[in-house]
RODO-2510 file (C-alpha; in nm, 4 decimals, decimal comma):
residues 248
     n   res          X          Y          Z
     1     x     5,0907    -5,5177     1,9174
     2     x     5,4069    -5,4415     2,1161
     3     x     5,4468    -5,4045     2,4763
     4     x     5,7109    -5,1053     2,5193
     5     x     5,8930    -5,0384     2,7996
     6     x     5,7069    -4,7990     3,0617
     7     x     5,7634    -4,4208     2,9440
     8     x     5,7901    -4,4511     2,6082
     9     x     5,6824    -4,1604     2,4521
    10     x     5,3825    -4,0857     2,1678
    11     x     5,6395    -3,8691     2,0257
    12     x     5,9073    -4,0855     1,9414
    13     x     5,7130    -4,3175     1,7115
    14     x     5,7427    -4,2621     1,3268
    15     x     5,4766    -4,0258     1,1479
    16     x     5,4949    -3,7309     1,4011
    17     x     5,3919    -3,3818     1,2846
    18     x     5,6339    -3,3828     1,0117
    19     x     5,4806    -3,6944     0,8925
    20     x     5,1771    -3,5732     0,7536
    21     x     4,8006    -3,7170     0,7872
    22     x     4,9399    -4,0570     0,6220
    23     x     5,2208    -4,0863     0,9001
    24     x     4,9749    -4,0052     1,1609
    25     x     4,6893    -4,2495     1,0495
    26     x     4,9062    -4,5584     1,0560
    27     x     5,0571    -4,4810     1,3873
    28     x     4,9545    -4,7123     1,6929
    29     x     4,7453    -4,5986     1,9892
    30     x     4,9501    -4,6044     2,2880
    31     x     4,8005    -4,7034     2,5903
    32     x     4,9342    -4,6572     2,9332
    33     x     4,8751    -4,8891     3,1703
    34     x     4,8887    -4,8529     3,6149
    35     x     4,7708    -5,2375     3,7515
    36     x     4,7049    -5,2675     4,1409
    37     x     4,9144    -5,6035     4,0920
    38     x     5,2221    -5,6825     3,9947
    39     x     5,2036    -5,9993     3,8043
    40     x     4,8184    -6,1356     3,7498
    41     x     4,6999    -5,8177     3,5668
    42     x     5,0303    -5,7384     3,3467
    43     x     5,0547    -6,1039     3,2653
    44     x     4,6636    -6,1386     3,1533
    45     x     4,7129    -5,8499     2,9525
    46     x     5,0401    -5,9405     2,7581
    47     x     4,8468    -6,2487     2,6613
    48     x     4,5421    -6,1067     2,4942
    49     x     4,7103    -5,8116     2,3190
    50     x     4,9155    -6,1347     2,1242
    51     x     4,6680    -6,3729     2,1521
    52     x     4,3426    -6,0973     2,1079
    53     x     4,1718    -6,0200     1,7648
    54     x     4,1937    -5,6631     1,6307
    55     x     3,8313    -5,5209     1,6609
    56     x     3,9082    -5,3218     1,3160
    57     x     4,2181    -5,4744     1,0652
    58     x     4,5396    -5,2194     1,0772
    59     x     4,4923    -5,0858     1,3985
    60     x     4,6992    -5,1663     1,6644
    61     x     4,7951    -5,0857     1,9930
    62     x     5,1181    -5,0485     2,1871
    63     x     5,0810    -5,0909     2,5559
    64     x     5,2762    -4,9563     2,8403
    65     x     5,3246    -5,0465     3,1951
    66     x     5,3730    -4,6954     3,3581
    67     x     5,4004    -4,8783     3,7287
    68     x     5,5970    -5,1842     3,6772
    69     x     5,8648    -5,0877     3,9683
    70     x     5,5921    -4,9057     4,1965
    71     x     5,5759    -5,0146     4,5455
    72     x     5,3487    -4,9450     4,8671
    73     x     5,1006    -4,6600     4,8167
    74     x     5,1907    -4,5939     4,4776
    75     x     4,9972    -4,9312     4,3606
    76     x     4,6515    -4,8422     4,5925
    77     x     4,3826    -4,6951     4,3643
    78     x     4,3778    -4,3268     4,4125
    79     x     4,7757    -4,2581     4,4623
    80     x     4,7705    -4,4556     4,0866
    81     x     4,5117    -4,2251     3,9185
    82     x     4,7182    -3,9364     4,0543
    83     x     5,0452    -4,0705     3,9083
    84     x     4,8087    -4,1598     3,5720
    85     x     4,6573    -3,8067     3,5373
    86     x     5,0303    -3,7017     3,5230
    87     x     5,0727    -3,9102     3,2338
    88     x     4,7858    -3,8608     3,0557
    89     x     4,8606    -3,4507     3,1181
    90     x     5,1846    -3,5525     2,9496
    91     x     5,1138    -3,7774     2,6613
    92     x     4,8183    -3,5288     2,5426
    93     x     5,1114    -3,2869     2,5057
    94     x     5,2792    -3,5560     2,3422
    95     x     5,0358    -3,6434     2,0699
    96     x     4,8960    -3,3035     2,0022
    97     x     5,2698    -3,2247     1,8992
    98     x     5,2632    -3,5063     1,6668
    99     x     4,9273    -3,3616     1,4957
   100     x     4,7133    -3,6240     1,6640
   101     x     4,4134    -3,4831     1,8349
   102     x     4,0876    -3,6314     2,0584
   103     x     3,8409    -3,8264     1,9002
   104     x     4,1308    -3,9887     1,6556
   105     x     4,0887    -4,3781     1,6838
   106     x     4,4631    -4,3841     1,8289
   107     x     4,4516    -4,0888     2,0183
   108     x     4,6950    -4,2323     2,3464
   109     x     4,4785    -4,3310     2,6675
   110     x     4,5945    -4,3813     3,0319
   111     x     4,4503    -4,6258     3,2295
   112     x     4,3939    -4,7706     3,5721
   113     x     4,3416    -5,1262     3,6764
   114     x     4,2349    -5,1854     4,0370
   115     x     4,0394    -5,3704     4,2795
   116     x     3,7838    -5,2908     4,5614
   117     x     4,0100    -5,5547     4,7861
   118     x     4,0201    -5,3303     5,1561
   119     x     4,0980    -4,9851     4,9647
   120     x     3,9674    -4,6698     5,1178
   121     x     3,9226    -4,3900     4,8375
   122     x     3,7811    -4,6079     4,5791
   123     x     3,5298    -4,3499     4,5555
   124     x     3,7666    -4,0693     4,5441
   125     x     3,9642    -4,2443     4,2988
   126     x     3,6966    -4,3124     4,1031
   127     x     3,6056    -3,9153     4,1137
   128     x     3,9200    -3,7852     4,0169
   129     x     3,9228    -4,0181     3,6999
   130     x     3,6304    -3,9063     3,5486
   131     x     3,7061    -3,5435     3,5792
   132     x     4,0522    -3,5474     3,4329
   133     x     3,9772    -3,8064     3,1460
   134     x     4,1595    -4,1255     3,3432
   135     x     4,0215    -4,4694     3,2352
   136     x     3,9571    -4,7126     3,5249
   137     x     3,8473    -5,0903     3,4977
   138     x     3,7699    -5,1826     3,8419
   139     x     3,6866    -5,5085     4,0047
   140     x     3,4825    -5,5770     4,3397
   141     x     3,6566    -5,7740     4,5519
   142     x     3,9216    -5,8285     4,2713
   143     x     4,0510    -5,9083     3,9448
   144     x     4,0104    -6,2734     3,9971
   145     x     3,6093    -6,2379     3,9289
   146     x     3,6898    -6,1306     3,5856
   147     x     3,9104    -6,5020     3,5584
   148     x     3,6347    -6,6751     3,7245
   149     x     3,3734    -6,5537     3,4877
   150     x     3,6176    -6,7567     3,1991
   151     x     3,4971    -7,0639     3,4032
   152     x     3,1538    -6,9983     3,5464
   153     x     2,8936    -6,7595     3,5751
   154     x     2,9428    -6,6776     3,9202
   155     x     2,6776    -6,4040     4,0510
   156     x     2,6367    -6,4232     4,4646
   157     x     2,8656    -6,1899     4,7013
   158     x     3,1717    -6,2793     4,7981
   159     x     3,1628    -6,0050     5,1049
   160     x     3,4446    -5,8597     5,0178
   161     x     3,6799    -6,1345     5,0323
   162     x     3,8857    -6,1327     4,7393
   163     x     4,0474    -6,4864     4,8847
   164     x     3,7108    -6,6792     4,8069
   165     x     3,7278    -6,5032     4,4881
   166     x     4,0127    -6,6799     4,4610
   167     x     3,9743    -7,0425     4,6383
   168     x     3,6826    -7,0604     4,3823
   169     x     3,8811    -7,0373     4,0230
   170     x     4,1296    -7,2343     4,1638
   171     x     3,8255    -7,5111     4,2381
   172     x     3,7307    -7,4861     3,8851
   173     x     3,7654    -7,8197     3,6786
   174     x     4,0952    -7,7923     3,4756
   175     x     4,2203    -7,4584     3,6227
   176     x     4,5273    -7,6849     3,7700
   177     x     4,6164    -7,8625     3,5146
   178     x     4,6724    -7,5148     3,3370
   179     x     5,0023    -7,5303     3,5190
   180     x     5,0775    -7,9104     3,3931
   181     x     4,9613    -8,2186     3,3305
   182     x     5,0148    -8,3635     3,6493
   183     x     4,9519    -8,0672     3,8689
   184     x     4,6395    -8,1449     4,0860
   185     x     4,6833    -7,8508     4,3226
   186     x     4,7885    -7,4958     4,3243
   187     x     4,8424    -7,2559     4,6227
   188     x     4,7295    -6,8918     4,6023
   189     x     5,0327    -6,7813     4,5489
   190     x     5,0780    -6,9901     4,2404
   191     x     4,7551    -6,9075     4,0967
   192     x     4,8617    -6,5233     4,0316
   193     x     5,0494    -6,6438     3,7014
   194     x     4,8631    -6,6607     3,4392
   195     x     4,8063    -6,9401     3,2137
   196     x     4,7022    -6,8676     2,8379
   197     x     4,4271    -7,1429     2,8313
   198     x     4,2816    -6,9861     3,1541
   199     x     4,1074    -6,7654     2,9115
   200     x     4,1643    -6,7940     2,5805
   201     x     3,9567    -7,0838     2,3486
   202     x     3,9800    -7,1527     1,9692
   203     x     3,6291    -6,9799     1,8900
   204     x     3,6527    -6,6809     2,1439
   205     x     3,3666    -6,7850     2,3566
   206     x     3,5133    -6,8153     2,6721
   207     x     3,5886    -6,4206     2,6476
   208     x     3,2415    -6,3894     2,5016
   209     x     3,0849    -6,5352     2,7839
   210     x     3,2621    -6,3722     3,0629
   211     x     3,1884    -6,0425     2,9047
   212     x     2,8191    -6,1773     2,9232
   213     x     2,8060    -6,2529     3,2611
   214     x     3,0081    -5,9639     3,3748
   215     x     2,7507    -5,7224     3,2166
   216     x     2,4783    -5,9380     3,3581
   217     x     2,6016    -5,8705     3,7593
   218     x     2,6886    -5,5081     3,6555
   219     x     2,3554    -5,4688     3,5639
   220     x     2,2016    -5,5627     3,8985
   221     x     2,4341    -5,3101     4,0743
   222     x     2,1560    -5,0564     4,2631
   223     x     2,3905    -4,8531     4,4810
   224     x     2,6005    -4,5516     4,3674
   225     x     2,8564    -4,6264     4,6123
   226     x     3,1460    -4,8304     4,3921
   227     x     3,2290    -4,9895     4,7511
   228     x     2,9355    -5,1800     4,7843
   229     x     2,9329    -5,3209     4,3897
   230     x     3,0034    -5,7112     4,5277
   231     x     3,0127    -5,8579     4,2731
   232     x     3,1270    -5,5897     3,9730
   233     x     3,3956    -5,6113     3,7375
   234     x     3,4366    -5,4094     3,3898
   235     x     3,7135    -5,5291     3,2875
   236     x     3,6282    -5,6137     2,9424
   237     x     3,5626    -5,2255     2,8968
   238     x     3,9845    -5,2036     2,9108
   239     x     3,9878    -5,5071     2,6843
   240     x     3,7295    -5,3734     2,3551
   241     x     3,8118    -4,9925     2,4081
   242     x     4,1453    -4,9423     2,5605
   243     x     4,3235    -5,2384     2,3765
   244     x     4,0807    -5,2345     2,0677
   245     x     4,0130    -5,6141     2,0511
   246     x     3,7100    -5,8098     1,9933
   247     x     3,7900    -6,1109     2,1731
   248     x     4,0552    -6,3546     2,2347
***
């Protein structure tokens, strides 16, 4: 599963129109990808799309990181889904030129990877996304639930902090040595690089289990405002249907 460049096009990949059914079944989904953060999130997912098992033999994904030079407002949640329902609007032009069509297993999706953090709009954002056909994988306070969850099943509020979010993984017996043998410590700072054996383990049951507990707090969620979800996180929703993988 390749990672492309962001703005690679459906169109250009072999077994277009002129291709025929054949050409068009063997082609990869392409998946476009907007992340709130600039290293964490694109480095977790470069990991399990070559690390990740293929929920169904022979059919692969190639991802793309629409927002890798964004800056400011164009990396908050709803200013994102704007930029991804511009992409989607564009890629569905794509693919329908190259006789692929809605309901085909790699049929190209956009999505959106934010956090609740101190974001206004979430709601909005959240809107907007459903009605144009955006995919979101959201995560109250942030994305580092969805790490913590590889260590622990963590279920009490963090208030909105995503910093405790984060001054608990780093806690977590062996998350420092991650970065070396001899590494007892690591700042904040430090911890936003991923490490593969942060959440990947020979049998898959670290990703197993996080997707376990992660449904488990989701499903005690009672109020329809995605503001107040502390603790939420559906990230594993991007891994199995966005990036078609089973596990890692």
């Amino acid at each position: 599963m390749a990672r492309p460049r962001g703005g690679d096009s459906v169109s250009r990949k072999k077994g277009g129109a002129k291709g025929g059914a054949k050409g068009r079944a063997s082609r990869a989904r392409q998946v476009y990808i907007f992340t709130e953060g600039e290293v964490t999130e694109p480095e977790y997912i470069d990991i399990i799309v070559k690390k990740g098992t293929q929920a169904t033999p022979g059919r692969g994904v190639d991802h793309h990181f629409e927002n890798e030079n964004a800056v400011g407002k164009h990396r908050k949640p709803y200013a994102m889904v704007k930029d991804a329902v511009r992409t989607l609007r564009k890629v569905e032009r794509e693919a329908k030129d190259a006789g692929l069509k809605p309901g085909d297993w790699n049929y190209p999706e956009v999505w959106v990877i934010f956090d609740r953090d101190g974001h206004l709009n979430i709601r909005e954002a959240r809107q907007l996304a459903d009605k144009e056909g955006v995919r979101i994988a959201y995560s109250h306070p942030c994305f580092e639930l969805w790490r913590l969850l590889h260590y622990v099943n963590y279920t009490s509020s963090f208030g909105g902090v995503c910093g405790d979010a984060n001054s608990r993984l780093r806690s977590r017996s062996g998350f420092a040595a991650t970065y070396g043998r001899q590494v007892r410590t690591v700042t904040e700072q430090q911890s936003k690089h991923m490490r593969e054996e942060q959440v990947l383990s020979k049998d898959g049951q670290r990703y197993k289990d996080a997707k376990k507990y992660a449904k488990a707090i989701n499903d005690r969620v009672e109020s329809a405002n995605p503001d107040k979800w502390d603790p939420y996180t559906d990230v594993w929703n991007f891994v199995e249907d966005g990036l078609l993988l089973s596990g890692y």
